[in-house]
C-alpha positions in Angstrom: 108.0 57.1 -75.4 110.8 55.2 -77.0 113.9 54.6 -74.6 117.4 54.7 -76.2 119.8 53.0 -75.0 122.6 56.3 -75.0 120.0 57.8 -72.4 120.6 55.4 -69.8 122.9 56.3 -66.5 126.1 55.8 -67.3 128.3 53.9 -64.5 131.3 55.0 -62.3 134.6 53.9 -64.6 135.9 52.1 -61.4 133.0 50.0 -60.9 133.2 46.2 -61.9 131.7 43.3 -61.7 132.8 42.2 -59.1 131.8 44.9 -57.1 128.0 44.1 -58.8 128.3 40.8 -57.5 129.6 41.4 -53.9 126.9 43.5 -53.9 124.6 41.6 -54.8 125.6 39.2 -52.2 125.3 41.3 -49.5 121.8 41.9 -50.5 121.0 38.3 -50.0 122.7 38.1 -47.0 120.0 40.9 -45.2 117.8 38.1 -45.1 118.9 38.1 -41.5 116.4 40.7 -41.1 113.5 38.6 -41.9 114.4 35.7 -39.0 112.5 36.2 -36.5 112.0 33.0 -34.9 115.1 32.3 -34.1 117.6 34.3 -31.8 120.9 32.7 -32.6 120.6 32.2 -36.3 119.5 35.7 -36.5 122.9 37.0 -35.1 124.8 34.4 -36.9 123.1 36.1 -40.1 123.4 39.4 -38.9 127.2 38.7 -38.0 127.6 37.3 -41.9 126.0 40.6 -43.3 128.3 43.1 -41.5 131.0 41.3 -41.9 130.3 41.3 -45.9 129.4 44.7 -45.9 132.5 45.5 -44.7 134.7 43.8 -47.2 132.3 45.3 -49.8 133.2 48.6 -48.5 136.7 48.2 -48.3 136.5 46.5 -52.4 134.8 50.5 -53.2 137.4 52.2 -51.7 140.5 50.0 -53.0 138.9 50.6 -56.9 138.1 53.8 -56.2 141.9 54.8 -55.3 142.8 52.4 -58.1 141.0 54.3 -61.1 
């Protein structure tokens, strides 16, 4: 089965790529999930992640009103 490339999901208008990357980020930052070892660097990471999420949330909503 070919794929053509009109067939693909089309994207929100007020997404950008800077959303993609933040997003990205915060992706990388879950690694806090995988320490396991070590109490305090787990929070630390933990504390990094929700505080990124946030922001990432906040970036949605401001583009979001934007467009």
């Amino acid at each position: 089965m070919e794929h053509n490339k009109d067939n693909r999901h089309k994207s929100d208008p007020w997404w950008t790529e800077e959303l993609t990357l933040m997003r990205k980020i915060i992706n990388a930052l879950r690694i806090y999930q995988r320490t396991t070892n070590y109490n305090g660097l787990r929070e630390k990471r933990k504390n990094q992640y929700h505080d990124g999420k946030l922001q990432n949330q906040a970036a949605i909503k401001r583009e979001k009103f934007k467009s």
